[in-house]
KEKE-3310 file (N, C-alpha, C; in steps of 0.2 Angstrom, whole numbers, plus 5000, padded with zeros to 4 digits):
npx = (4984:4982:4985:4987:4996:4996:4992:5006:5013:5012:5020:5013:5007:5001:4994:4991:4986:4982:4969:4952:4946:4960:4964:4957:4957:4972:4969:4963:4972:4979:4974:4972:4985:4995:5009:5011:5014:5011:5007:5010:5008:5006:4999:5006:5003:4989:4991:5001:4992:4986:4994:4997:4985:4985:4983:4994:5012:5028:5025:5025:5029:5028:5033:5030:5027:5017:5016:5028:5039:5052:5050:5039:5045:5054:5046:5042:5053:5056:5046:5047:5060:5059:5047:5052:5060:5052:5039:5022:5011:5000:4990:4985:4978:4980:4976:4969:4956:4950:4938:4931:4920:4914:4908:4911:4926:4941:4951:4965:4964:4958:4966:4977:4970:4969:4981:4987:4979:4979:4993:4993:4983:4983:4999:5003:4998:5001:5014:5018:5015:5024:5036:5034:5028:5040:5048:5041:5042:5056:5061:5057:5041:5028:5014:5012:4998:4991:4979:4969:4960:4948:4934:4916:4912:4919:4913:4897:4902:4907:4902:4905:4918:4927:4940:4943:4936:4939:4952:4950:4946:4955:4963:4957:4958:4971:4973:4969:4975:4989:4986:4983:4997:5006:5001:5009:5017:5014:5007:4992:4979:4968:4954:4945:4927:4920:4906:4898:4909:4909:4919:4932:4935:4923:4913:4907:4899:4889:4873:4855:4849:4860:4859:4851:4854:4857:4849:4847:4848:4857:4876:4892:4903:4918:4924:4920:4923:4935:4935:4930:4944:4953:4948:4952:4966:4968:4975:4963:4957:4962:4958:4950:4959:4960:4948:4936:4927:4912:4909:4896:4882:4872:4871:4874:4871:4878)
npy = (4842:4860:4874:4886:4895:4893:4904:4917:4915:4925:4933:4937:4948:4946:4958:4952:4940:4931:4925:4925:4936:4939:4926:4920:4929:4926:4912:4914:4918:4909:4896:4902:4898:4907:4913:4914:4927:4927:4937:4942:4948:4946:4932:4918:4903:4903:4911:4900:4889:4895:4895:4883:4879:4882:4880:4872:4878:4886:4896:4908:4912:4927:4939:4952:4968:4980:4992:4997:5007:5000:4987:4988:4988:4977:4967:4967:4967:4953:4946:4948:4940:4927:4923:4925:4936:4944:4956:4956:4960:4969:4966:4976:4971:4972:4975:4986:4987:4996:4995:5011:5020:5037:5041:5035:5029:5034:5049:5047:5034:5036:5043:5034:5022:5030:5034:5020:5014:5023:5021:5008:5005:5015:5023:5012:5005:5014:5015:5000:5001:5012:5004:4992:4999:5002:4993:4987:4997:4998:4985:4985:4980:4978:4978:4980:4979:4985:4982:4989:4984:4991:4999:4999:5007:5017:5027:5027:5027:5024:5024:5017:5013:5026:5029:5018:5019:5031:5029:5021:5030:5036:5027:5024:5036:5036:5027:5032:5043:5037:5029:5038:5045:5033:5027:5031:5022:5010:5001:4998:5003:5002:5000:4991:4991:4983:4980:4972:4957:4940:4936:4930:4940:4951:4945:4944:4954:4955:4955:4951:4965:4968:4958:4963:4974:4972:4968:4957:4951:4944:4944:4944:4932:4929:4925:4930:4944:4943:4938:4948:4957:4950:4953:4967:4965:4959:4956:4962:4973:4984:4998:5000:5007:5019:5016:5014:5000:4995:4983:4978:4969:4978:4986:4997:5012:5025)
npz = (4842:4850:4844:4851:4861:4879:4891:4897:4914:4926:4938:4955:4969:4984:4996:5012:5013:5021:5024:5022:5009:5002:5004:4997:4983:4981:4978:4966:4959:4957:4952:4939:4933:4937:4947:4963:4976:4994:5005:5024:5038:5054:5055:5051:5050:5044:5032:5027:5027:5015:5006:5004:5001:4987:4969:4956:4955:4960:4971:4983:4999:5009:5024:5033:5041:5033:5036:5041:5034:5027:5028:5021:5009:5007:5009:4995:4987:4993:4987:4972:4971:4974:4966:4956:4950:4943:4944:4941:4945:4957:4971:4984:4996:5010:5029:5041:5051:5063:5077:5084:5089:5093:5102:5113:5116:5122:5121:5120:5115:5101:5096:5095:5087:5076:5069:5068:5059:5048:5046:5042:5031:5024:5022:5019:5010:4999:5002:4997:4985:4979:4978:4970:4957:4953:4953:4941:4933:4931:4927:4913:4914:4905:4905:4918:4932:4948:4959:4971:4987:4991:5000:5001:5011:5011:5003:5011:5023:5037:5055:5066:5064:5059:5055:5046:5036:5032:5029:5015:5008:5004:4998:4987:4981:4980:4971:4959:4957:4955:4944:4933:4933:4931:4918:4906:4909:4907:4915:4923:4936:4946:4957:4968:4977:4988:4996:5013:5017:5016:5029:5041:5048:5051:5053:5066:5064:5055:5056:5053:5048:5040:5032:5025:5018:5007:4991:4987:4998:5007:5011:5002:4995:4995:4986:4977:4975:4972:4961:4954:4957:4949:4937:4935:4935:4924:4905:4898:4903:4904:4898:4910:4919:4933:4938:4950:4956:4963:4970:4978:4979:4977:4987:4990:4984:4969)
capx = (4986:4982:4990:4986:4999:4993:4993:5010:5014:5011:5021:5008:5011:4996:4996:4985:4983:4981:4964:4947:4946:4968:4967:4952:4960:4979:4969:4960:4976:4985:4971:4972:4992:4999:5015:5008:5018:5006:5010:5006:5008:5007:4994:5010:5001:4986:4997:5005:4987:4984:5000:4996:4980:4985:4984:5002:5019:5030:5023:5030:5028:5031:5031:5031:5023:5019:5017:5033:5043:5057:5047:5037:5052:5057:5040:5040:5059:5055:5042:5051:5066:5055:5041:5059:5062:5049:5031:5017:5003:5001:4984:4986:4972:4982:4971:4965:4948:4949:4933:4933:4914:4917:4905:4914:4932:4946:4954:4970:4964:4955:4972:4980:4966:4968:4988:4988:4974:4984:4999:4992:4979:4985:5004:5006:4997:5008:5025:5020:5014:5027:5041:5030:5027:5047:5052:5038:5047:5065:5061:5053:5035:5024:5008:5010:4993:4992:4974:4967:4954:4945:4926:4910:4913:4922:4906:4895:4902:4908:4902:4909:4924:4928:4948:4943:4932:4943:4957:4949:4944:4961:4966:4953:4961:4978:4974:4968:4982:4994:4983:4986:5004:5007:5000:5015:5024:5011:5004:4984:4979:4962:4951:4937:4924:4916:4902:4902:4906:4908:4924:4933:4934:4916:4908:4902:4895:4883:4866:4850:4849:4865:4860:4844:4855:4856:4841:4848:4848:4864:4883:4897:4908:4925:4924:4915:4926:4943:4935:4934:4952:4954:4947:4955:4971:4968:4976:4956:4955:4967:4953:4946:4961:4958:4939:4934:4922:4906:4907:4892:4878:4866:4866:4873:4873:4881)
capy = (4847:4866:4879:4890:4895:4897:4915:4917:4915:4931:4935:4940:4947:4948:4957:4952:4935:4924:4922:4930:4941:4940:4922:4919:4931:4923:4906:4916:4920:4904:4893:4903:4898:4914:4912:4920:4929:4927:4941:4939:4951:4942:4925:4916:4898:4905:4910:4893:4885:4898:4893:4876:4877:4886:4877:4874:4878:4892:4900:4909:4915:4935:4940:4959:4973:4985:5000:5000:5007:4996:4981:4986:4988:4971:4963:4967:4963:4946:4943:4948:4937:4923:4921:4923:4942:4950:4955:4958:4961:4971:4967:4979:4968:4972:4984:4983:4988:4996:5000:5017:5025:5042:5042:5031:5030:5038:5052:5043:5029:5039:5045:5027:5020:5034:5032:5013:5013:5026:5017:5001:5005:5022:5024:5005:5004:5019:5013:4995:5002:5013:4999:4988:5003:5004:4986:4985:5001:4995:4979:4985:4978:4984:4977:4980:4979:4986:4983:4989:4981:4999:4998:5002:5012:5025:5033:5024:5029:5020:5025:5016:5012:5030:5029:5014:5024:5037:5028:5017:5034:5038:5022:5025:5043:5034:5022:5036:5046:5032:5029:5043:5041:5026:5026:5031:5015:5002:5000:5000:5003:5001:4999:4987:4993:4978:4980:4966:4950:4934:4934:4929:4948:4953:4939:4944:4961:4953:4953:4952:4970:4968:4955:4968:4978:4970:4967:4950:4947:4941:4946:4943:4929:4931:4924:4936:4950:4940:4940:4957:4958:4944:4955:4972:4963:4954:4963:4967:4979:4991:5003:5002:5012:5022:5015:5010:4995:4992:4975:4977:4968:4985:4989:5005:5015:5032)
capz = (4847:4851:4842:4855:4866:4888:4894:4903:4920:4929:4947:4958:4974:4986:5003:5018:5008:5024:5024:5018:5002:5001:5003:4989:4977:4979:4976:4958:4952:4954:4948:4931:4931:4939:4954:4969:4984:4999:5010:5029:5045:5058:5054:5046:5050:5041:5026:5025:5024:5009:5003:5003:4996:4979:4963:4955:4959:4960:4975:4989:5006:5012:5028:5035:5043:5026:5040:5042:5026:5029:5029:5014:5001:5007:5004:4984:4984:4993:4983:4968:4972:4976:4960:4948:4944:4940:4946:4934:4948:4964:4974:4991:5001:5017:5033:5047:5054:5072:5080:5086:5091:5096:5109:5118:5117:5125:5115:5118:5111:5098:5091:5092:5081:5069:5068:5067:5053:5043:5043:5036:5024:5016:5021:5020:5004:4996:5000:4993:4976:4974:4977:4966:4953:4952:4949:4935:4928:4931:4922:4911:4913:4901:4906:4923:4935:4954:4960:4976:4988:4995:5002:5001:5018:5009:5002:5014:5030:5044:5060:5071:5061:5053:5050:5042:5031:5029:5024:5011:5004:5002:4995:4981:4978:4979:4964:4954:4956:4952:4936:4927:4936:4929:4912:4902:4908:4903:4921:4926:4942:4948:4963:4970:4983:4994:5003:5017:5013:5021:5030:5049:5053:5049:5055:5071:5063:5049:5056:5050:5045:5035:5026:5021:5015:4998:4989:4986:5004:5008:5009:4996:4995:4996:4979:4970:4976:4970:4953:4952:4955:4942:4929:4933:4933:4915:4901:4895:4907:4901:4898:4917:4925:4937:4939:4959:4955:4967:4971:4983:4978:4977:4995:4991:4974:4970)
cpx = (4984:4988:4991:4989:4997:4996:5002:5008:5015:5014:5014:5010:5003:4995:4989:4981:4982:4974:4959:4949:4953:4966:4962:4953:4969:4976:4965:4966:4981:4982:4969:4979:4996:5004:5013:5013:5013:5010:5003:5011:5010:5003:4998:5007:4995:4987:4998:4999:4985:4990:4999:4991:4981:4987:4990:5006:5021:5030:5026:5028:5031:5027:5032:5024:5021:5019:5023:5036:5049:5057:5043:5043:5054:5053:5041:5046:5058:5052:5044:5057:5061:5049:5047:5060:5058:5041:5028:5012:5004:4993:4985:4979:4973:4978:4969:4961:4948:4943:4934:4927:4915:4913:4908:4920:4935:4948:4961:4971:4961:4960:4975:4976:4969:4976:4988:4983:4979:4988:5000:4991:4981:4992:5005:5006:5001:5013:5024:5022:5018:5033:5038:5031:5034:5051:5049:5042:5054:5065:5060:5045:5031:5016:5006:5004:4994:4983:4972:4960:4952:4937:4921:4909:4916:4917:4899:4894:4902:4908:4904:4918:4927:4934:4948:4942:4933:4950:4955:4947:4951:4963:4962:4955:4967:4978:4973:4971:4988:4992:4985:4994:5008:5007:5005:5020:5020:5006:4997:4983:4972:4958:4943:4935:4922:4912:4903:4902:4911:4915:4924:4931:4928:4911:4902:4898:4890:4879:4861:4850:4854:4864:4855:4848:4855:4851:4843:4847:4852:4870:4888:4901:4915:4929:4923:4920:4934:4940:4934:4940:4955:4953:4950:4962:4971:4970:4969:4956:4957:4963:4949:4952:4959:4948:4941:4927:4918:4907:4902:4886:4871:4866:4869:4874:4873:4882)
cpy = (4854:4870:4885:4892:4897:4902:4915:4918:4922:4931:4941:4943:4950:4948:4955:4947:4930:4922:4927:4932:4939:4931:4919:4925:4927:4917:4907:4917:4912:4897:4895:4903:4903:4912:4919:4921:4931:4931:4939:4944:4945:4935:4922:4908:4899:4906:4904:4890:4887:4897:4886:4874:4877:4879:4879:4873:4885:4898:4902:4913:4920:4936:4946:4964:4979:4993:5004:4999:5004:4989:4982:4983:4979:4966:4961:4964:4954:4944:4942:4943:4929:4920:4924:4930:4946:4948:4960:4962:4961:4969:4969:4977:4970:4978:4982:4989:4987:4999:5006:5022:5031:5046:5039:5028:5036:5043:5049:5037:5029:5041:5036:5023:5022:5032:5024:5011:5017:5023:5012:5001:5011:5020:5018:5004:5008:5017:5006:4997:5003:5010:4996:4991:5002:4997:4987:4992:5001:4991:4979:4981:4982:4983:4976:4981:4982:4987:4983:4989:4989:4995:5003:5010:5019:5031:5032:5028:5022:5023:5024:5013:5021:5030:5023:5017:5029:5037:5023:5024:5037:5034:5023:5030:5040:5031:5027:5040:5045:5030:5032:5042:5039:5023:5026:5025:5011:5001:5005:4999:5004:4998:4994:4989:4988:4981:4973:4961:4945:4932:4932:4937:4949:4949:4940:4951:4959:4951:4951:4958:4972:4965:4959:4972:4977:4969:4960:4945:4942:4944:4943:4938:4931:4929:4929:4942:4947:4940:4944:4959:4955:4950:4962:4969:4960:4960:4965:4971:4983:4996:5005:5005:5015:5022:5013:5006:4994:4987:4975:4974:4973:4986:4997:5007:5022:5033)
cpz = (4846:4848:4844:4861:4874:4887:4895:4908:4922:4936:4951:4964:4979:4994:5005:5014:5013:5026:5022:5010:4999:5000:4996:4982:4976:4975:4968:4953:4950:4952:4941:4930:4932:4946:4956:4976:4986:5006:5017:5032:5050:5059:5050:5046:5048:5033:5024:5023:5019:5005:4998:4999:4991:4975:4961:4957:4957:4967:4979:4994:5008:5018:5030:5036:5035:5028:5042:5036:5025:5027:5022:5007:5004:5005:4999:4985:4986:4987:4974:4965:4971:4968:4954:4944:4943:4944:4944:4939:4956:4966:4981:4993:5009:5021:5036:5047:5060:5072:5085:5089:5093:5101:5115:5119:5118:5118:5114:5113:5103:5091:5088:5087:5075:5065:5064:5059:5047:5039:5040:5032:5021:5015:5017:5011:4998:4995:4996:4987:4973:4972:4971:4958:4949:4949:4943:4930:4926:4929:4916:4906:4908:4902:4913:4926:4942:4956:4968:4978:4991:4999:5000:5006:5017:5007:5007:5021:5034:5050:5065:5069:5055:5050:5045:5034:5026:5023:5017:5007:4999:4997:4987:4976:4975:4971:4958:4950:4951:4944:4932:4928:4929:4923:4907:4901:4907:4910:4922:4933:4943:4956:4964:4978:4984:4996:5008:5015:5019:5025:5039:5050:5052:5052:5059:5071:5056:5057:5051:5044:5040:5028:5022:5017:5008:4995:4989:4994:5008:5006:5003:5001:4994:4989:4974:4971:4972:4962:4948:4951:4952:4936:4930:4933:4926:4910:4897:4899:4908:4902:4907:4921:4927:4939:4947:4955:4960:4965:4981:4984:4978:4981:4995:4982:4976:4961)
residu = (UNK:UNK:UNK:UNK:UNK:UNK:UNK:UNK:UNK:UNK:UNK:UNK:UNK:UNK:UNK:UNK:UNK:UNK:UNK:UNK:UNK:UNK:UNK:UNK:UNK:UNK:UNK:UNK:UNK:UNK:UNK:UNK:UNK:UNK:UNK:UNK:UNK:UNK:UNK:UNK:UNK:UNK:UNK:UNK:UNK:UNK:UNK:UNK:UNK:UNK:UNK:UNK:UNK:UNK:UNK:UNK:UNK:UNK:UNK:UNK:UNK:UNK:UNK:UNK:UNK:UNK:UNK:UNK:UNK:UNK:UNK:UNK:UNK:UNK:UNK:UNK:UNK:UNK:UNK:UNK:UNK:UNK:UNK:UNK:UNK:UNK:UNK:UNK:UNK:UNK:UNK:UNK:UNK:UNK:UNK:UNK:UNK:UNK:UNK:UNK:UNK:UNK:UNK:UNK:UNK:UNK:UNK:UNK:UNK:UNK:UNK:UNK:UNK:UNK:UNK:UNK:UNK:UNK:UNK:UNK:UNK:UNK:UNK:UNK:UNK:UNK:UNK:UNK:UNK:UNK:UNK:UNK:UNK:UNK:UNK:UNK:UNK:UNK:UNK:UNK:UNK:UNK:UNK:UNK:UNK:UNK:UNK:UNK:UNK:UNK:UNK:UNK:UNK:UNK:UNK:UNK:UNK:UNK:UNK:UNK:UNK:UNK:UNK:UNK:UNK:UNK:UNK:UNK:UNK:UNK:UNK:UNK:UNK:UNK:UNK:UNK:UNK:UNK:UNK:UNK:UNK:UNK:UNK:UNK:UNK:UNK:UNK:UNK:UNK:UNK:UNK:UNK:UNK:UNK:UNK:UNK:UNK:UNK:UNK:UNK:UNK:UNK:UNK:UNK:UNK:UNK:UNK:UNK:UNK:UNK:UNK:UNK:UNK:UNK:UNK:UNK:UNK:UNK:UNK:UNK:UNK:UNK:UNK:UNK:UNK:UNK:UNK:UNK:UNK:UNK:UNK:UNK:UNK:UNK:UNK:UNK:UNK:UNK:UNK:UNK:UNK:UNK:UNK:UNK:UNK:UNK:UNK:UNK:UNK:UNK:UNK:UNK:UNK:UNK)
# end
């Protein structure tokens, strides 16, 4: 027999898990032995099949809006309650993606984009973290982890998507803040950028010229980008706080 003790189990709690990028990093953390809270918006039969897939046991299903601050803090407590006390690892994968051209929409609707966008990917991402942040403080975690998905489109540009753009640049900002933040209680915070990769949302926007974009000539799998977040959460990674990761395959460098 091995004298090698397994890792421990790790609570994981992973928004905007019910399919694509969320649903291929919930299923990285809990094929290397981690209990995962699979947060879900509104896609709760979506969820459930990410639920179901994961390796293990232990897992739990979280449902809520994270735009609303009310609903966020309930999230982490769920999910807290639920994986037994404690959570090691935030992955804020939750956001949406409205199209917006500004040649061509309403200014009405111009605003509502911009609002709707905010509230998810920046505010949304804020309020989880810092519920998140405060468990792992009040527990006293000492290896806490909070890894946010960002994009490529942050230094990029999205044209027809700019609040996208804009708020993923925040979220970059956000992590970095929270970094130094953070550091004194043991917690790394870190970011991964995407360029496109192969999900439902995205689909009907990969062309040809997309796929040019890479020299490799094709998009990212949903995998590759989950193994990113595998490795800023590992306690190797200590040292990459506050980094933003290019997981782009070279379609853009900076």
């Amino acid at each position: 027999m091995s004298d090698i003790a397994p890792p421990p189990r790790r609570g994981v709690l992973v928004t905007g898990a019910s399919r694509g990028i969320g649903r291929a990093v919930a299923t990285a953390f809990a094929a290397a032995g981690d209990r995962v809270a699979v947060h879900y918006a509104s896609r709760r039969e979506d969820a459930e099949a990410t639920l179901q897939g994961l390796a293990g046991d232990g897992h739990v299903l979280v449902g809520g809006d994270v735009s609303d601050p009310a609903a966020a803090a309930r999230i982490v407590d769920e999910a807290v309650a639920g994986l037994g006390g404690t959570l090691h690892v935030l992955v804020n994968n939750a956001a949406v993606n409205l199209a917006q051209p500004i040649a061509e929409i309403s200014y009405e609707d111009w605003q509502a984009v911009w609002e709707r966008t905010v509230a998810v990917n920046l505010t949304g991402t804020a309020n989880v973290s810092y519920c998140a942040a405060r468990h792992m403080i009040d527990a006293g975690v000492r290896d806490g982890r909070i890894v946010n998905v960002g994009s490529r489109g942050a230094y990029r540009g999205e044209p027809d998507h700019p609040a996208y753009g804009a708020t993923k640049a925040g979220v970059h900002a956000l992590g970095q803040s929270l970094a130094v933040a953070l550091a004194p209680h043991g917690i790394a915070v870190a970011s991964v950028a995407p360029g496109f990769v192969a999900t439902e949302r995205v689909a009907d926007r990969v062309t040809e010229e997309t796929l040019r974009q890479s020299p490799f000539g094709r998009v990212a799998r949903p995998e590759e980008i989950a193994a990113a977040v595998r490795h800023l959460a590992s306690p190797e990674a200590t040292w990459s706080s506050g980094a933003v990761l290019d997981v782009n395959g070279a379609s853009y460098l900076r």
